[in-house]
C-alpha positions in Angstrom: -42.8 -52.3 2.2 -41.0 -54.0 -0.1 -36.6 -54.3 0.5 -34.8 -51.9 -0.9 -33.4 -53.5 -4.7 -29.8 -54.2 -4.2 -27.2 -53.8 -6.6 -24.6 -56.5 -8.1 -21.7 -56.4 -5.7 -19.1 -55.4 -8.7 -21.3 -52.4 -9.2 -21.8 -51.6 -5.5 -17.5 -51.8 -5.4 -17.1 -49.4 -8.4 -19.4 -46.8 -7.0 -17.6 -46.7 -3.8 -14.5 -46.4 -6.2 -15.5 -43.3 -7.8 -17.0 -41.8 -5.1 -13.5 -42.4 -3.4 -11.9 -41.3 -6.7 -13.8 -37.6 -6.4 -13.6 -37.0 -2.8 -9.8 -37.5 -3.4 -9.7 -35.2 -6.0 -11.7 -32.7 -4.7 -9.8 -32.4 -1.6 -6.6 -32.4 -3.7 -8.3 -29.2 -5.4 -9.0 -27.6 -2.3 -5.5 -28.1 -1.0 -3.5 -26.8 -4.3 -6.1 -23.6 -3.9 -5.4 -22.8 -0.6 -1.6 -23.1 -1.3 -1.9 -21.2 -4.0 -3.7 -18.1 -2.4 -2.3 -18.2 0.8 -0.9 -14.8 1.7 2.9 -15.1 3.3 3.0 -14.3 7.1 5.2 -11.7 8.2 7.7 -12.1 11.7 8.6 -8.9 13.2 12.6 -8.8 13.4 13.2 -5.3 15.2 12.3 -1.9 15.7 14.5 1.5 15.2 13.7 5.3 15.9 13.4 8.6 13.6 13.2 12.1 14.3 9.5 12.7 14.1 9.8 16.1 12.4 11.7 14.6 9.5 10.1 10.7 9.7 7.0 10.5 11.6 5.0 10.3 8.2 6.6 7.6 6.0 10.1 6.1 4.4 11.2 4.5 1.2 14.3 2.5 0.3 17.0 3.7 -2.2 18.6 1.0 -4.4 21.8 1.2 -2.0 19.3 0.5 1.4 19.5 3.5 2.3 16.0 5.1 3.9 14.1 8.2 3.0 11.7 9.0 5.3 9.3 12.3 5.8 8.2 14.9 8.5 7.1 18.1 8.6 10.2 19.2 8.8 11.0 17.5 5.3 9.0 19.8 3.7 11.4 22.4 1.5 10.9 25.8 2.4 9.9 27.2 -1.4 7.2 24.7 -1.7 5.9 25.4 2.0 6.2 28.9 1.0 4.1 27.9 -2.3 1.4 26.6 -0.1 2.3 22.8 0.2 1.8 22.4 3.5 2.1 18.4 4.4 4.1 15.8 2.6 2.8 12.2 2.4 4.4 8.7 2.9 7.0 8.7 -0.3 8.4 6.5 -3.0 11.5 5.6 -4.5 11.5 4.3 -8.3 14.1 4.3 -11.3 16.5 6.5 -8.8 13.8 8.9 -8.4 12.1 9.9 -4.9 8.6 10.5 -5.4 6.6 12.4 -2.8 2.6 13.3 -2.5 2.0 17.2 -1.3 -1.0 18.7 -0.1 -2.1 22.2 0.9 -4.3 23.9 3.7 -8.6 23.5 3.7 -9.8 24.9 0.7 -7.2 23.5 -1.9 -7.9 23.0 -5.8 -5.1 21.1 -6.6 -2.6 18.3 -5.0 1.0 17.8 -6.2 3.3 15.1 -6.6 7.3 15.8 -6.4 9.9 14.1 -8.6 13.5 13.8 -7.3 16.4 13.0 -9.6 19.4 11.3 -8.4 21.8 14.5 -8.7 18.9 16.6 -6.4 17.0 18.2 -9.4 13.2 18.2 -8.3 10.7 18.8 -10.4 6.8 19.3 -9.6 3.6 18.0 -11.0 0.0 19.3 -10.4 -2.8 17.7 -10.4 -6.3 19.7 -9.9 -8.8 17.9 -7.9 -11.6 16.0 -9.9 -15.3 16.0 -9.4 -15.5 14.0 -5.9 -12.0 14.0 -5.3 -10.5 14.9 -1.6 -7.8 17.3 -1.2 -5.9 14.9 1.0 -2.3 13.2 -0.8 -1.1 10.8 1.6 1.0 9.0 -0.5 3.0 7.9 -3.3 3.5 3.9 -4.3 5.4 3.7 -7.8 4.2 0.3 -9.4 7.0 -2.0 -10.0 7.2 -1.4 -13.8 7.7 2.3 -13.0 4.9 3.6 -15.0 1.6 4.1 -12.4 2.1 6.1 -9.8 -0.7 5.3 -6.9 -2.1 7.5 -4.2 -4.6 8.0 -1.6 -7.0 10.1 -0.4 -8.5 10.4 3.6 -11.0 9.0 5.8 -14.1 6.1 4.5 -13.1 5.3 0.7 -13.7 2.1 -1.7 -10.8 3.5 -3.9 -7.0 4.2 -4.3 -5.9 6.4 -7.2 -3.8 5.9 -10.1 -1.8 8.8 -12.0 1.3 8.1 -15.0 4.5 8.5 -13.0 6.1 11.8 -13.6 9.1 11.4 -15.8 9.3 7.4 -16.3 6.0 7.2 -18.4 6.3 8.3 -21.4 2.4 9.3 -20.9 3.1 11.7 -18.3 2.8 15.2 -19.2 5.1 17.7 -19.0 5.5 19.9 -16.0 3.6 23.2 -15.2 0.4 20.5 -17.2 -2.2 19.1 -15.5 -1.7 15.6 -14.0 -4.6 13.7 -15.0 -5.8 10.6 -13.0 -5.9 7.0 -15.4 -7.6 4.0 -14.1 -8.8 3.8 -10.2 -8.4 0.8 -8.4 -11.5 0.0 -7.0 -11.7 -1.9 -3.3 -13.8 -4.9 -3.0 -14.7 -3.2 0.7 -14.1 0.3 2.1 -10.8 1.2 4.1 -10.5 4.0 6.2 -7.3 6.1 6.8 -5.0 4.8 4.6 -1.5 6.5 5.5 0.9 4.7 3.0 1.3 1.4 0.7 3.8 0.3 -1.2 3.7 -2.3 -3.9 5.3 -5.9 -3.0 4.8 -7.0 -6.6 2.9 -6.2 -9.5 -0.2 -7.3 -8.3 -0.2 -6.6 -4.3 0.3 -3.8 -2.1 0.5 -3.6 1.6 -1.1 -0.7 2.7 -0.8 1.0 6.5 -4.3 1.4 8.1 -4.7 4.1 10.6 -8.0 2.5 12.1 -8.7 1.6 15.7 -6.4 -1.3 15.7 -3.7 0.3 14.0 -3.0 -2.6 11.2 -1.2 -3.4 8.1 -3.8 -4.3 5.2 -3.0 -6.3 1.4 -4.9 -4.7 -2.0 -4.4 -7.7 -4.6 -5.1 -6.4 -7.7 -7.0 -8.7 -10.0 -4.1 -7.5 -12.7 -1.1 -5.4 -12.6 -2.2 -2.0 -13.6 -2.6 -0.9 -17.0 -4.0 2.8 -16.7 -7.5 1.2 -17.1 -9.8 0.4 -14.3 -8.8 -2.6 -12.1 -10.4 -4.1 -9.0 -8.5 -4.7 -5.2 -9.9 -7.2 -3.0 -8.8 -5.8 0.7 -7.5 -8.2 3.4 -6.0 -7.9 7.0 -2.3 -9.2 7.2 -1.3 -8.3 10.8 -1.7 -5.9 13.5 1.3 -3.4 13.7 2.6 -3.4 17.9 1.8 0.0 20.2 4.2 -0.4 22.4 5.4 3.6 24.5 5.9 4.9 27.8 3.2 7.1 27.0 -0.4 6.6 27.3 -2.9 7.1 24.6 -3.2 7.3 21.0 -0.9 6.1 18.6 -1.3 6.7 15.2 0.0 4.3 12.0 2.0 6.4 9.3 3.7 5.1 6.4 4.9 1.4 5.4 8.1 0.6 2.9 9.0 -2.9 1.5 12.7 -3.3 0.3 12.5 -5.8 -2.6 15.8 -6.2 -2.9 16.1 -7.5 0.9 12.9 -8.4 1.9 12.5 -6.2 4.1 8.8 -4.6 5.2 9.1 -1.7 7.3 5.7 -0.1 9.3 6.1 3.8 11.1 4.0 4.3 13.8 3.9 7.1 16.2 3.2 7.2 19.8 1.1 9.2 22.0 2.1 12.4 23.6 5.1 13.6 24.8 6.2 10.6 23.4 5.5 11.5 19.6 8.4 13.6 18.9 10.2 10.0 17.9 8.7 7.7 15.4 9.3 3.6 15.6 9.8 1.9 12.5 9.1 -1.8 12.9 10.8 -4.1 10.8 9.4 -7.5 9.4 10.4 -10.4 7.2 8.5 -12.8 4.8 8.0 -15.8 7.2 
């Protein structure tokens, strides 16, 4: 066999140059990427107890830091008397508390309640698509105010999106039908999704009632619009089952504070502990 032809030494230098030259800036790449996708960690700062019959399914922030949280027991007697019989993990947005209704088996329509500062609240129906489950479990205002998001029950690949009552100008009028806009459609399907809540425009944490009991992230691939958009679903961490009692807990409803950085996870214990409801409390770490 003849040697292998060798090249001119100044030519063998340069091509180890840029060789050197692209690995460096290829790794360079590689590192700006993963900083910019990185998804902040969350530490766990506390935990703090509700009455399960009026917080055991989820909580929302006024602008003062004050909570709102949801039970059974939250649920007003003329709508329970109207057939509304569960309320969902709620929302607070432009001073308004938003809330997601449901009735029994058999219901045609869900229904989403508006809450003005002063007490004033005001109801919005929305009759169930073709497809669409009767389940409401909650309400997630977008940051802009104007889409209102909520979610259905058990396997899904989607989270829906309605015109917030009263701040969009697109929203009908009460005692009209709430029409969906846009879904958002998930990269990969969830499963008991009791609550999100937006922590920008683009990403929602979302409380996942599965066998691990977890917090998940939906980043949206733009802020909605009231056209279709896609979420691409990721684990953040798992929320902490810690009781006396032995058995199953169950995840409920999630809050973030903007204002004061504060993410806020309900779960509920097992039996005969369930009749109090632990919020745990986390910060941006």
């Amino acid at each position: 066999m003849n040697p292998p032809t060798q090249l001119p030494a100044h030519r063998r230098t340069r091509r180890r140059v840029l060789a050197l030259a692209a690995l460096t800036g290829a790794l360079t790449l590689a590192a700006g990427a993963a900083t910019a996708t990185a998804a902040p960690s969350w530490t766990e700062t506390g935990t703090s107890s509700v009455n399960s019959l009026t917080g055991s399914q989820g909580l929302a922030t006024r602008a003062d830091g004050s909570l709102v949280t949801r039970g059974l027991a939250s649920i007003p007697l003329a709508l329970r008397i109207a057939g509304w019989s569960h309320v969902g993990d709620p929302d607070v947005a432009g001073g308004y508390t938003f809330d997601a209704y449901q009735g029994g088996d058999g219901a045609t329509k869900k229904m989403f309640a508006a809450t003005s500062p002063d007490g004033k609240r005001t109801t919005y129906e929305h009759a169930l698509d073709a497809g669409e489950l009767l389940n409401n479990s909650f309400a997630a205002v977008a940051p802009d105010g104007q889409w209102l998001v909520a979610g259905e029950w058990g396997a899904m690949r989607r989270l829906q999106v309605f015109p917030t009552p009263v701040l969009n100008p697109s929203a009908p009028a009460p005692g009209t039908n709430l029409p969906q806009a846009g879904q958002i459609t998930l990269d990969k399907g969830v499963e008991n999704i009791q609550g999100c809540d937006f922590t920008d425009a683009t990403h929602l944490l979302c409380s996942y009632d599965n066998a691990v009991k977890e917090v998940i992230e939906v980043a949206l691939d733009r802020p909605l619009d009231g056209k279709p958009v896609t979420g691409r679903v990721s684990t953040v961490f798992a929320v902490p089952q810690h009781s006396v009692c032995s058995g199953t807990f169950e995840a409920e409803g999630i809050d973030y504070d903007t204002a004061r950085g504060t993410l806020r996870v309900a779960i509920v214990p097992p039996a005969p502990c369930l009749v109090t409801t632990t919020l745990v409390s986390y910060k941006k770490s």
